[in-house]
C-alpha positions as CSV (number, residue, x, y, z in Angstrom):
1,X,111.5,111.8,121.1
2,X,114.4,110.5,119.5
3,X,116.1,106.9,119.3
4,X,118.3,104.6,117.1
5,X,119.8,101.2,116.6
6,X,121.9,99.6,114.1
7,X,121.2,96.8,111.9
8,X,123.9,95.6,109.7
9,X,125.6,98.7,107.8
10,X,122.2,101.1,108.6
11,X,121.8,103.4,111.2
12,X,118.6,104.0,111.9
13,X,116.5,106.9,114.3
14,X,113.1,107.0,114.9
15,X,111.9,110.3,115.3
16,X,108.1,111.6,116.7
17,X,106.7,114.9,115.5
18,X,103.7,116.9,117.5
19,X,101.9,118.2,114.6
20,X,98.8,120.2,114.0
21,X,95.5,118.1,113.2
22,X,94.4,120.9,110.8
23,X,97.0,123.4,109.6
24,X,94.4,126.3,109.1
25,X,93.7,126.3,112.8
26,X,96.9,126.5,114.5
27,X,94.8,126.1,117.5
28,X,93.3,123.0,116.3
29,X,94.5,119.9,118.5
30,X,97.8,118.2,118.3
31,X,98.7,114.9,116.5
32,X,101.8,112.7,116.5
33,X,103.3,111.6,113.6
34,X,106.0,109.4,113.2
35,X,109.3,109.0,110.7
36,X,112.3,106.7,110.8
37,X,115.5,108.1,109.2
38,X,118.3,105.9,107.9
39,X,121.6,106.3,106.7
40,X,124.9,104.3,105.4
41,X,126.1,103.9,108.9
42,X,129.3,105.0,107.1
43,X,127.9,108.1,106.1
44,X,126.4,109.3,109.0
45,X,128.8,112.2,110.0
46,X,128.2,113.3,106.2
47,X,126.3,116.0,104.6
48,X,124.0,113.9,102.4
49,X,120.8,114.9,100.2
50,X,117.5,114.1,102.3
51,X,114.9,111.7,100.6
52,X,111.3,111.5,101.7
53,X,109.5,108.5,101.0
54,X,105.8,108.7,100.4
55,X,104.3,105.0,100.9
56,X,101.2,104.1,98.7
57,X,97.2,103.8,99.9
58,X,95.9,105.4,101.4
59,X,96.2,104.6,104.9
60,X,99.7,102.5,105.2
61,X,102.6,103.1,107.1
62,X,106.0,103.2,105.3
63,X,108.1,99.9,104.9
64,X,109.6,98.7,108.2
65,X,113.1,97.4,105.5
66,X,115.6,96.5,105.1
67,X,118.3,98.9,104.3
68,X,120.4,96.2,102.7
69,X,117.9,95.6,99.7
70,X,115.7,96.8,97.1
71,X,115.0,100.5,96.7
72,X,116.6,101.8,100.3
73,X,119.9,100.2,98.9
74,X,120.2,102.3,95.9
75,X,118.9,105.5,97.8
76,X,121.6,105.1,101.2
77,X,124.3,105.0,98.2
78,X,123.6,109.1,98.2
79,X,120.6,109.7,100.5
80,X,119.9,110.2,104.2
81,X,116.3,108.8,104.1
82,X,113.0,109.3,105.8
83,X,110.4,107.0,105.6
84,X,107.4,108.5,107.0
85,X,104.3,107.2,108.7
86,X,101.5,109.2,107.2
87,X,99.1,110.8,109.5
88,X,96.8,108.2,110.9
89,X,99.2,104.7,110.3
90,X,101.7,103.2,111.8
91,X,103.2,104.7,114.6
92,X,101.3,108.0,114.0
93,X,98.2,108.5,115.5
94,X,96.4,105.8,114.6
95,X,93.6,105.8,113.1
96,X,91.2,103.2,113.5
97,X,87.6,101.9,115.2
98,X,88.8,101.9,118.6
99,X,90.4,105.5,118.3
100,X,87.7,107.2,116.8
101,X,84.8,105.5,118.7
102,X,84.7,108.1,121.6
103,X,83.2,110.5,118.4
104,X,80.1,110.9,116.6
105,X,79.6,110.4,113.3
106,X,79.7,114.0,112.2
107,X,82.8,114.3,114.3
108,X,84.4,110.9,113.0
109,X,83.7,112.8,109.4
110,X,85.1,115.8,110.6
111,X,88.2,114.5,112.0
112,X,89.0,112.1,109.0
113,X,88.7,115.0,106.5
114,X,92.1,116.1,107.0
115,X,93.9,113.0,106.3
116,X,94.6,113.6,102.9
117,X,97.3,114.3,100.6
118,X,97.1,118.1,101.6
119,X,98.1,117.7,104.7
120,X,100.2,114.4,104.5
121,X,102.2,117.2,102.7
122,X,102.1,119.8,105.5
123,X,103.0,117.4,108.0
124,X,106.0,116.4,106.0
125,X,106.9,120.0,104.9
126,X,106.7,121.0,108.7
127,X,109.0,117.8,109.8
128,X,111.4,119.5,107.0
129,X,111.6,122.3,108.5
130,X,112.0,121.0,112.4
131,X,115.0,118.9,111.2
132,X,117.0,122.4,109.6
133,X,116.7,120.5,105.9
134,X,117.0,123.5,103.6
135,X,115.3,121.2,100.5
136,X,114.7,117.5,99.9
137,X,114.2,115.0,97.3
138,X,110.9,112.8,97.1
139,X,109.9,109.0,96.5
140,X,106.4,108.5,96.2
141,X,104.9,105.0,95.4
142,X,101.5,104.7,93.8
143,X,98.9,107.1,96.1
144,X,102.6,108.6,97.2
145,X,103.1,109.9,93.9
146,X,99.8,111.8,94.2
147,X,101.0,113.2,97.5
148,X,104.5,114.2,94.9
149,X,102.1,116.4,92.7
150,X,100.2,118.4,96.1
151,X,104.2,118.9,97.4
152,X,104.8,120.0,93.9
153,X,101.6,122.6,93.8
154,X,101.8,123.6,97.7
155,X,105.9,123.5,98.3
156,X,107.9,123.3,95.7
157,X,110.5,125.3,96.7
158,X,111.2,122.6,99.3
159,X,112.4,120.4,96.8
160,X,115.3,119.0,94.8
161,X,113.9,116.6,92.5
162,X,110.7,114.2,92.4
163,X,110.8,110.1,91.8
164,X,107.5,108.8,91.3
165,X,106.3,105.3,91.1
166,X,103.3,104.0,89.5
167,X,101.5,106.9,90.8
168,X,101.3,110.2,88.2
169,X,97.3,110.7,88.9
170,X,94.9,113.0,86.4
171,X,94.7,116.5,88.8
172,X,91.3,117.4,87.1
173,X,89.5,114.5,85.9
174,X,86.5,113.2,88.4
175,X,86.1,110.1,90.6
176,X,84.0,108.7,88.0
177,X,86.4,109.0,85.1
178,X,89.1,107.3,87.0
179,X,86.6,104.5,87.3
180,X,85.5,104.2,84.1
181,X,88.8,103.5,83.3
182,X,89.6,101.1,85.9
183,X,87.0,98.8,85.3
184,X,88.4,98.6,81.7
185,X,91.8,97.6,83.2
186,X,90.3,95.1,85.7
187,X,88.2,93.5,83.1
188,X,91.8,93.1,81.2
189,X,93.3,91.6,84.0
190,X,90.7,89.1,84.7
191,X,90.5,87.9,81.3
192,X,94.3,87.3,81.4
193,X,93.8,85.4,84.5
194,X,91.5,83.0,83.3
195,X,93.3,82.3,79.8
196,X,96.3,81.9,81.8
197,X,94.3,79.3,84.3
198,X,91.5,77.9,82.8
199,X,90.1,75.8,85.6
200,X,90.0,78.5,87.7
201,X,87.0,80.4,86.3
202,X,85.2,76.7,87.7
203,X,86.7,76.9,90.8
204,X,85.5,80.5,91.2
205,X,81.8,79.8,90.4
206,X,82.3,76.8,93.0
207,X,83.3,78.9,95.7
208,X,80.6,81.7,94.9
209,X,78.1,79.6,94.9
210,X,78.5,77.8,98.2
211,X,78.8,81.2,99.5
212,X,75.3,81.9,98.2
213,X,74.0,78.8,99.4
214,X,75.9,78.2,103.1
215,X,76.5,80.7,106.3
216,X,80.1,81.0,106.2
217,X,82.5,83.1,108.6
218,X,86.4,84.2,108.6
219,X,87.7,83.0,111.8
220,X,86.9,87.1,113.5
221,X,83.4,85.5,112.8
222,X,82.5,87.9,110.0
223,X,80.3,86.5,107.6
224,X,81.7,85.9,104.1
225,X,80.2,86.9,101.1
226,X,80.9,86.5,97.2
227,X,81.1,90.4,97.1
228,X,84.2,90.1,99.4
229,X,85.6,87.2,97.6
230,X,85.2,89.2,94.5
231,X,88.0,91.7,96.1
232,X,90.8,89.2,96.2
233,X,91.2,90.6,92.5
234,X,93.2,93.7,93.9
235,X,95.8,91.2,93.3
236,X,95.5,90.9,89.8
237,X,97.6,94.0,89.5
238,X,100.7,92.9,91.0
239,X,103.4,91.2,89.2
240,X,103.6,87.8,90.3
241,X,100.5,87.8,92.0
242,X,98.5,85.4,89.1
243,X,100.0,81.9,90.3
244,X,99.4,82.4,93.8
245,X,95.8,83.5,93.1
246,X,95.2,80.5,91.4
247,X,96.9,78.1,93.9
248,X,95.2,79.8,97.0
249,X,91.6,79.0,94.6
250,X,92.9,75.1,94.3
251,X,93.0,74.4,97.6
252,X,90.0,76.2,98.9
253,X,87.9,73.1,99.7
254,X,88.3,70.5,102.0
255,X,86.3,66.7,102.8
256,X,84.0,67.0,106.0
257,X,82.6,63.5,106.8
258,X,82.2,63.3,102.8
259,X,81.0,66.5,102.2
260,X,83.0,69.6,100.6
261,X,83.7,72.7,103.2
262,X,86.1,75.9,102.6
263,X,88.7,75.2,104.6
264,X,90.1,77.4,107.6
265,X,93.3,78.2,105.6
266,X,91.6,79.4,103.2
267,X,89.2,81.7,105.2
268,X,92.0,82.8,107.0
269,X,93.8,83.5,103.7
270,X,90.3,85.5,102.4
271,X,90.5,87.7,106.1
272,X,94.3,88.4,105.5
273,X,93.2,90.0,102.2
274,X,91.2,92.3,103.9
275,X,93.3,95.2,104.5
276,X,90.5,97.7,105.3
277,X,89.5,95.8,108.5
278,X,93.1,96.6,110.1
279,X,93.6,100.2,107.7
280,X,90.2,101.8,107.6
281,X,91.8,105.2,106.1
282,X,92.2,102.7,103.1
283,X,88.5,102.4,102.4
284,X,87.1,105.5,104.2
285,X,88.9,108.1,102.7
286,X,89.9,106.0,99.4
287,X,87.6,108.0,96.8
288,X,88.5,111.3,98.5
289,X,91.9,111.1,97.0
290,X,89.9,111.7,93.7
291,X,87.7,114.7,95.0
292,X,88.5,118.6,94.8
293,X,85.6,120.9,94.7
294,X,83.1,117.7,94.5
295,X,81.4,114.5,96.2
296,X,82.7,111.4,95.3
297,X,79.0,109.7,96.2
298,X,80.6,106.1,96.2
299,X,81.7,106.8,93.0
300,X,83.1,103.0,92.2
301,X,79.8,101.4,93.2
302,X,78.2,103.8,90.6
303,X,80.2,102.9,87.9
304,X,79.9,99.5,88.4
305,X,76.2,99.7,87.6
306,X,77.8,100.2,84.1
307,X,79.5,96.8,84.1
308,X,77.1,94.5,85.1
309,X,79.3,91.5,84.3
310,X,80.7,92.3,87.8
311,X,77.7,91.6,89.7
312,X,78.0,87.4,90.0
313,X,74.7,85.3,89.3
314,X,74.7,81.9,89.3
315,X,75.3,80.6,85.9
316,X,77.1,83.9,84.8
317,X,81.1,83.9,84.0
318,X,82.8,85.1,87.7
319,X,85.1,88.1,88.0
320,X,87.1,89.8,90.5
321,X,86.8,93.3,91.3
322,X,90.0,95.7,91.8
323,X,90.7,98.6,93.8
324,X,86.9,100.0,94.6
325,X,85.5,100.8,97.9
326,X,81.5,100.0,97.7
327,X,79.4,101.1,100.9
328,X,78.3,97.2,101.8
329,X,81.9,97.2,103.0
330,X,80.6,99.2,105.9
331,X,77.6,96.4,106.0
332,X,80.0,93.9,106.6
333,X,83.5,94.2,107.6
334,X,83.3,94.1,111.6
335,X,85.6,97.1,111.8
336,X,84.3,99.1,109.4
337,X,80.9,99.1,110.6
338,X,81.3,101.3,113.5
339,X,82.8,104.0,110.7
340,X,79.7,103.6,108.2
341,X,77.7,106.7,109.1
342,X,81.2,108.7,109.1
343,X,81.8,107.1,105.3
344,X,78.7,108.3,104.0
345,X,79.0,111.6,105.1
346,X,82.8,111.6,103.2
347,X,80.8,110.3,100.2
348,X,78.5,113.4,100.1
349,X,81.3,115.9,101.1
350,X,81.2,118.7,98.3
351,X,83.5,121.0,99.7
352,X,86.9,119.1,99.5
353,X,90.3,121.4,99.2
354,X,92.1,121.6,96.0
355,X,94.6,119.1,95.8
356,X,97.1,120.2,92.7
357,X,97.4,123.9,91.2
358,X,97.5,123.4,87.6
359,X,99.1,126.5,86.9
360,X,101.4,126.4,89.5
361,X,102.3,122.9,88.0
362,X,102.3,124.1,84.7
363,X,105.4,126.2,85.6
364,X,107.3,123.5,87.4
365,X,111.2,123.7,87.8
366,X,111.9,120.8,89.7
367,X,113.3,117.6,87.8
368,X,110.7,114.9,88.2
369,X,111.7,111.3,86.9
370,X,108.9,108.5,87.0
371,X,108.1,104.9,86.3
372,X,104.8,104.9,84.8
373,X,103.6,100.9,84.4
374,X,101.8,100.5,80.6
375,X,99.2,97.6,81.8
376,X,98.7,99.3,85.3
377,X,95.2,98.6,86.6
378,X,94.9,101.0,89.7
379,X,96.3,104.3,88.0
380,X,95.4,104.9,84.4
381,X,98.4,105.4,81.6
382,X,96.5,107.8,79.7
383,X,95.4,110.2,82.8
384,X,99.1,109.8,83.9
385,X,100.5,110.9,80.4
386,X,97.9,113.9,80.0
387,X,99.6,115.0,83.2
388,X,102.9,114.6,82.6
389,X,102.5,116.6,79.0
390,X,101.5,119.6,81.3
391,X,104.4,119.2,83.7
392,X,107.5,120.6,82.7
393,X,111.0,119.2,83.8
394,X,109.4,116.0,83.9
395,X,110.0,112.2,82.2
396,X,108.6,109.2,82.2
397,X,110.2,105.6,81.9
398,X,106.9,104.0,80.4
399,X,107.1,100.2,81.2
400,X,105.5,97.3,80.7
401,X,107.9,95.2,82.4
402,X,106.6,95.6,85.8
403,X,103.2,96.1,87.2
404,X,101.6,98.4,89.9
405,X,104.2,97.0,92.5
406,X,107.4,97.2,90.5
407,X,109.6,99.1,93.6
408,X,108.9,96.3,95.6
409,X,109.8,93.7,93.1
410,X,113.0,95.5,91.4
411,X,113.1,98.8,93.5
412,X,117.5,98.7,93.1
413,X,117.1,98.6,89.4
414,X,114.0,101.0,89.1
415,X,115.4,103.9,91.5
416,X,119.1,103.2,89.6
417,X,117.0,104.1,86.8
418,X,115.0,107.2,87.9
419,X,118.1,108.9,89.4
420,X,119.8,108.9,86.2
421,X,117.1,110.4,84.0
422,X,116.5,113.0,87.0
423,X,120.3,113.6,86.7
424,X,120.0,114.5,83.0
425,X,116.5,116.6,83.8
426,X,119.1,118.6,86.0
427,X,121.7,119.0,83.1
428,X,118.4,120.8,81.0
429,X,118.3,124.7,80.4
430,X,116.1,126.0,83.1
């Protein structure tokens, strides 16, 4: 199925792909998956260079943009994009409570095991080769630019050249390791919070403890614990994110007949935050991204037992946790509870696929330009820079300028800036 409209100076087509759930069995069932294309409506009739974008997660759909702006501005200057809904989000066969409730848990297991990065890839590979595009270039944001290094070790013949965002991952190191380092940069990140807003390590301890001590509920009627206000740290790893945080911590209270409440806005705010209630893929298949060959048995929940600082008390500073998935999430988000039995099956799976080929990597030939962010807290520098030293034809723009969400904030500038080193990686000696 096929459509388009025009808005502004972008043409845009929506396009629907039946697809194979698992690309071993060819006579596995189908799935759909979805991808917009757009293009300088000027350009249209033109021969351009494809570009794939691979959004960040897991478990989100691409950007429904603006062509006019950010990133997608600089690309439709040379690019006929495709921004592609990965298997299981967006408009691709969603996945979610409701769709997967007709399963068991061993089936729900079954069934969400091949949502990774492998076969992100194969779908998009496949949707390459339906649309008669001999090779393409790549744009992979954070988990995208883990999907960039599978295309890389399954395909790389398919492609031109490789931009990657705030997402080079280690291709060897264990769940745990990545976590281990994580905590470090979360730690970082809440101690720059709170010298940068000093009241709001009081505010924090307020709200925590009138969690402990009250029945409180988002407005879906969930109850509300100081574990989940502890995730609203995710933000602390966007740029621009700290002043918001602390404003959304100021006005958390409200007077009730003389006594202090939280108020609806904020509880509303705390439910918004929760992305894993409306993207499940996001916490169920989360520390799978990390695992080839081994379980990730709730790897982040663990580790944690390793930073006790993170578990609150009363009288005991308060900090935020970052991008972990812990099994009480499947205790207590309403959504995810119907999924618990399928996530701790993932979290003892042993036999997951190989994601990357080393050596396969070690003998790359395809330029591969990246922004890798110097205070990142979701991927670690280090694990990114002991893969880059192993991948040939490749550069990185290290940056402290931006954080984790840098495309989103100065995408024009950033993509300007990884074309032109990938230009100069295609002027190299091969």
């Amino acid at each position: 199925m096929q459509s388009s409209f025009i808005d502004g100076t972008t043409l845009y087509r929506q396009h629907t792909f039946t697809l194979p759930l698992n690309y071993q069995d060819e006579g596995s069932e189908r799935i759909q998956v979805f991808a917009r294309e757009l293009v300088d409506l000027g350009k249209d009739g033109q021969d351009l260079p494809w570009l794939v974008y691979f959004q960040g997660g897991p478990g989100f759909p691409s950007p429904r943009a603006s062509g006019e702006s950010g990133w997608l501005k600089r690309a439709l200057q040379e690019y006929r994009v495709l921004l592609l809904d990965q298997r299981g989000t967006g408009n691709s066969s969603v996945i979610n409570q409701e769709s997967l409730a007709h399963l068991s848990a061993e089936q729900q297991a079954h069934y969400l095991s091949h949502f990774r990065a492998d076969n992100i890839v194969r779908d998009a590979e496949a949707i390459r080769e339906r649309l008669g595009i001999k090779q393409w270039a790549t744009l992979g944001q954070s988990f995208g630019g883990f999907c960039t290094l599978t295309y890389l070790s399954l395909f790389p013949q398919s492609l031109l050249r490789c931009y990657v965002t705030g997402g080079i991952p280690s291709i060897s190191r264990h769940a745990d390791d990545v976590y281990q380092a994580t905590y470090q940069r979360v730690t970082d990140k809440n101690a720059a919070f709170f010298a940068q807003f000093p009241q709001a390590q009081a505010m924090c301890c307020e709200i925590a403890q009138y969690l402990l001590e009250n029945n409180v509920t988002l407005p879906n009627g969930q109850p509300f614990t100081v574990e989940q206000f502890q995730l609203i740290g995710i933000n602390l790893g966007r740029g621009g994110a700290n002043m918001p945080l602390y404003l959304t911590l100021e006005s958390a209270f409200i007077q009730v007949n003389g006594q202090k409440q939280l108020s609806y806005s904020f509880l509303n705010q705390m439910q918004q935050e929760q992305a894993y209630l409306t993207n499940p893929i996001y916490a169920i298949l989360h520390e799978s991204i990390y695992c080839q060959g081994s379980a990730s048995n709730w790897s982040a929940h663990r580790v944690r037992d390793q930073y006790a600082t993170f578990n609150y008390q009363p009288g005991q500073a308060f900090k935020f946790t970052g991008e972990m998935v812990y099994p009480w999430m499947f205790d207590q988000l309403e959504t995810l509870k119907p999924l618990r039995e399928a996530a701790h099956l993932l979290a003892k799976k042993e036999d997951w696929c190989e994601l990357y080929n080393a050596e396969i990597l070690s003998q790359n030939t395809v330029p591969v330009a990246c922004a890798v962010y110097a205070d990142d807290m979701y991927v670690e520098l280090d694990y990114s820079r002991e893969t880059l030293a192993a991948l040939p034809l490749s550069k990185a723009w290290i940056t402290n300028e931006y954080e984790h969400n840098g495309i989103g904030v100065d995408g024009e500038r950033i993509l300007d800036s990884l074309v032109t080193m990938a230009n100069a990686l295609d002027n190299l000696p091969q």
